[in-house]
C-alpha positions as a LaTeX table, in Angstrom:
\begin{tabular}{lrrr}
\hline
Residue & $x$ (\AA) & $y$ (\AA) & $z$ (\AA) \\
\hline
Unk1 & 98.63 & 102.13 & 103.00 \\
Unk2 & 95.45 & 104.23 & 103.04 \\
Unk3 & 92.03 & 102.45 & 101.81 \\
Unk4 & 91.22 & 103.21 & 98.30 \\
Unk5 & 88.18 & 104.93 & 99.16 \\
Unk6 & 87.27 & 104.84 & 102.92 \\
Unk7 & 88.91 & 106.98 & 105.52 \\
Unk8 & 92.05 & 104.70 & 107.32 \\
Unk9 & 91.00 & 102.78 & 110.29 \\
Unk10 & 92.72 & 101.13 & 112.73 \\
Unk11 & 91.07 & 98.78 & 115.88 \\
Unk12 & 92.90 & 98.02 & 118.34 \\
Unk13 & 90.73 & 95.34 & 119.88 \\
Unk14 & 91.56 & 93.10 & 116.42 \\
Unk15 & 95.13 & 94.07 & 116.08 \\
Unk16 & 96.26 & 95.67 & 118.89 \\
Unk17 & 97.35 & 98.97 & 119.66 \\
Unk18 & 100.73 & 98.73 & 117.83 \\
Unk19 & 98.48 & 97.29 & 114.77 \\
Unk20 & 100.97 & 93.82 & 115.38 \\
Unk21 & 98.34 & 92.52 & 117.90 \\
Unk22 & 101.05 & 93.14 & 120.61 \\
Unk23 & 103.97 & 91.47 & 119.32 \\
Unk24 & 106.75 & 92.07 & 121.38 \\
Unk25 & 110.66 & 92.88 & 120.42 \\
Unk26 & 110.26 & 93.90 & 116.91 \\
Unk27 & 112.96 & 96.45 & 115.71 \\
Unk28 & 112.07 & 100.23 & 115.27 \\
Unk29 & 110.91 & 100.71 & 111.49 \\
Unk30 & 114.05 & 102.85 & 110.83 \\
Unk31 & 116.43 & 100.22 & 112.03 \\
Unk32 & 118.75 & 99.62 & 109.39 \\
Unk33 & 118.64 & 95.98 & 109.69 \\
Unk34 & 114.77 & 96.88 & 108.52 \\
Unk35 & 115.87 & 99.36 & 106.27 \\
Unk36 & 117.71 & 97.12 & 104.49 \\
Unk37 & 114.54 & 94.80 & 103.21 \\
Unk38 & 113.25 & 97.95 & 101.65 \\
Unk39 & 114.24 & 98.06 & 97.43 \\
Unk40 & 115.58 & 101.23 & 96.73 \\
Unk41 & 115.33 & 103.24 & 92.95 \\
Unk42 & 118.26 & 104.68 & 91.82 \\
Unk43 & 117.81 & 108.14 & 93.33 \\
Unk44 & 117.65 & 106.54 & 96.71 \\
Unk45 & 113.72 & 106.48 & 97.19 \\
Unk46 & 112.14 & 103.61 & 98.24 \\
Unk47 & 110.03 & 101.25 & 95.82 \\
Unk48 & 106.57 & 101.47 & 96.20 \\
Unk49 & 104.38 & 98.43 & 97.08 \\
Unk50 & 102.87 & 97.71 & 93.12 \\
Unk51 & 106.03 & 98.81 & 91.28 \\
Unk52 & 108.49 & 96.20 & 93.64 \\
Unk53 & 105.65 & 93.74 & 92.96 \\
Unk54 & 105.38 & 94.27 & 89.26 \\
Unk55 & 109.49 & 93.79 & 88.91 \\
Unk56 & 109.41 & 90.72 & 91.38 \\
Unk57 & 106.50 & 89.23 & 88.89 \\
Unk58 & 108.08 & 90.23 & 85.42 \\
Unk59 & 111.52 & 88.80 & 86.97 \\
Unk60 & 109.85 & 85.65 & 88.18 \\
Unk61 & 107.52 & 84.94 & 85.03 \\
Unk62 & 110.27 & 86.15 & 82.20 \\
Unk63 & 107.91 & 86.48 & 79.57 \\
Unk64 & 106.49 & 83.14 & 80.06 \\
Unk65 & 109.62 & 81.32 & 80.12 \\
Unk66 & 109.74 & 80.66 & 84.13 \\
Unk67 & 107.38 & 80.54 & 86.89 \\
Unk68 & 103.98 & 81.75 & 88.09 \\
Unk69 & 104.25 & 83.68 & 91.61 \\
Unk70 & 101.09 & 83.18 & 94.27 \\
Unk71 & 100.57 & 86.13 & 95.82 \\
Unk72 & 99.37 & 86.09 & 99.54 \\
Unk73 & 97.91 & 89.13 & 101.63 \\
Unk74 & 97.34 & 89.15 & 105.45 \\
Unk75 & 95.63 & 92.39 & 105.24 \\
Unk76 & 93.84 & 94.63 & 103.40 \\
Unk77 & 93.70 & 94.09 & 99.72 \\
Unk78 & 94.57 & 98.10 & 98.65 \\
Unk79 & 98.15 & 97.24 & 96.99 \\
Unk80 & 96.58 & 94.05 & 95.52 \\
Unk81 & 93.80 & 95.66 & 93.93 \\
Unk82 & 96.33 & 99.09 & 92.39 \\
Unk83 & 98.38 & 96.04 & 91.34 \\
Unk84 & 95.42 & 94.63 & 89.24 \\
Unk85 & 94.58 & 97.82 & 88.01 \\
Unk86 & 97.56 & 99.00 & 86.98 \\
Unk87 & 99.66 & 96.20 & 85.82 \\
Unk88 & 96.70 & 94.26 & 83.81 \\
Unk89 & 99.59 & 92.62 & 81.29 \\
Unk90 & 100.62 & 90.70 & 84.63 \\
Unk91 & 97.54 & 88.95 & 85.03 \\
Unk92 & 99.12 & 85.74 & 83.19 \\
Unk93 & 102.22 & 85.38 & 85.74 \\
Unk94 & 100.10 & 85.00 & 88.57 \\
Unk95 & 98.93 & 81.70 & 89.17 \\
Unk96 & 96.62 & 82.41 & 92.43 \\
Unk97 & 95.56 & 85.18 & 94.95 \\
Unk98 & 95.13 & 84.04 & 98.59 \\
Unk99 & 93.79 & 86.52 & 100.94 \\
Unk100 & 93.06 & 86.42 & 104.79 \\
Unk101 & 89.57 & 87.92 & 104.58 \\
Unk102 & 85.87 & 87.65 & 104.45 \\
Unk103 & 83.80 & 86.26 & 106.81 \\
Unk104 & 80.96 & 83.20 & 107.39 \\
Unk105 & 78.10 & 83.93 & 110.51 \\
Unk106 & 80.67 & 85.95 & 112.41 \\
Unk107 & 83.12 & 88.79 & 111.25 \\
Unk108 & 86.00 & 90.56 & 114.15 \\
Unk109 & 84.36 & 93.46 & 113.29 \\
Unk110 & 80.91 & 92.82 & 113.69 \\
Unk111 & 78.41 & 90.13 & 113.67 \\
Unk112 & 79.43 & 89.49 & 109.95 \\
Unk113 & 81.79 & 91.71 & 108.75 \\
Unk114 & 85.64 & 90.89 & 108.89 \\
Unk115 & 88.18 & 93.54 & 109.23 \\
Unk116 & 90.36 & 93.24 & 105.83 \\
Unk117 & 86.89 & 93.26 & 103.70 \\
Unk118 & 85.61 & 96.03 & 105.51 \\
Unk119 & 88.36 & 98.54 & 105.97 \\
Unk120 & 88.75 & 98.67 & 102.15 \\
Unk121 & 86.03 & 96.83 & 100.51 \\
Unk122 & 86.84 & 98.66 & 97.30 \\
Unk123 & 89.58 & 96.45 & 96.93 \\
Unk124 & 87.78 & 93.61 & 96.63 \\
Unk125 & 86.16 & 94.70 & 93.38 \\
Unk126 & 88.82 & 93.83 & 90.74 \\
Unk127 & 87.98 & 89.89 & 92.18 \\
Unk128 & 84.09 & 89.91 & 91.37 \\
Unk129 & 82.33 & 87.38 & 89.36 \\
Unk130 & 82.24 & 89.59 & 86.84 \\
Unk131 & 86.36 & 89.25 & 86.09 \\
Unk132 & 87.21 & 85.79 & 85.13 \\
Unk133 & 90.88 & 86.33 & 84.88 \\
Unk134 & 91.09 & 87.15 & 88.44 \\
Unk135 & 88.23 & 85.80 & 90.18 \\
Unk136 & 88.94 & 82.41 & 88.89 \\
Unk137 & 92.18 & 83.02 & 90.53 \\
Unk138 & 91.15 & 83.90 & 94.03 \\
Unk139 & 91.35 & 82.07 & 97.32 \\
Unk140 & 89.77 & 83.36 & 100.24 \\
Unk141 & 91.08 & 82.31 & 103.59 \\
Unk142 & 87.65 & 83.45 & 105.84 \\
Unk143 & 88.39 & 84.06 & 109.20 \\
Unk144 & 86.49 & 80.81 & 110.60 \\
Unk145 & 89.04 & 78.39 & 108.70 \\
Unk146 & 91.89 & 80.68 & 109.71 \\
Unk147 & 90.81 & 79.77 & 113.61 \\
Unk148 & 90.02 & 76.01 & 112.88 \\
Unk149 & 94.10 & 76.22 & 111.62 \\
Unk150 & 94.83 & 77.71 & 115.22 \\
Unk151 & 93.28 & 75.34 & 116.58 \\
Unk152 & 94.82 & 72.28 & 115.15 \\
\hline
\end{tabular}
């Protein structure tokens, strides 16, 4: 997934130079056993990112009749924010957004920036202050709490 706005980056000091921070004896991306996690439309082509999760949501939620979904991201917020943008009418099914991102005194990717804010801060726009219905929602995981959790 390319940034919103920003050129891609990757840094291999953070994540490694296979962007998994080095994780070893993962399966090849075409693998069919990986293959096989993908959703497929009906003309063969593979979901994209927002449609999957607006189907997973609406199938979840069923019009208010079942559950709210959290929705987690590790990484960059880019499919998070098209999802917000796009799929407004969703808002309601989602209980809670918890990133891995921002930053106290001292970022990975400088002295205060973290890596999934800055890659694609335009992302992080649709969660201002200024939107109630999904700021109110948000949980930030900075990456000082996400070491103390290493540590314990």
């Amino acid at each position: 997934m390319k940034p919103l706005l920003l050129p891609p980056k990757h840094d291999p000091e953070i994540h490694g130079s296979d962007g998994l921070g080095g994780v070893e004896g993962l399966p090849d991306a075409n693998d069919p056993k990986v293959q096989a996690f993908f959703a497929l439309n009906e003309d063969g082509s593979h979901v994209r990112a927002i449609e999957g999760m607006a189907r997973c949501i609406k199938e979840t939620w069923k019009g208010g009749d079942g559950q709210k979904v959290t929705i987690v991201s590790s990484g960059p917020m880019t499919n998070i924010a098209l999802f917000v943008s796009a799929f407004p009418d969703l808002l309601e099914a989602v209980e809670e957004f918890v990133f891995m991102g921002g930053a106290v005194g001292t970022g990975n990717l400088s002295s205060v920036a973290e890596y999934n804010i800055l890659i694609d801060r335009a992302s992080i726009y649709p969660f201002q202050p200024s939107n109630p219905k999904t700021f109110r929602k948000l949980t930030p995981l900075t990456l000082q709490l996400m070491r103390q959790l290493e540590r314990l």
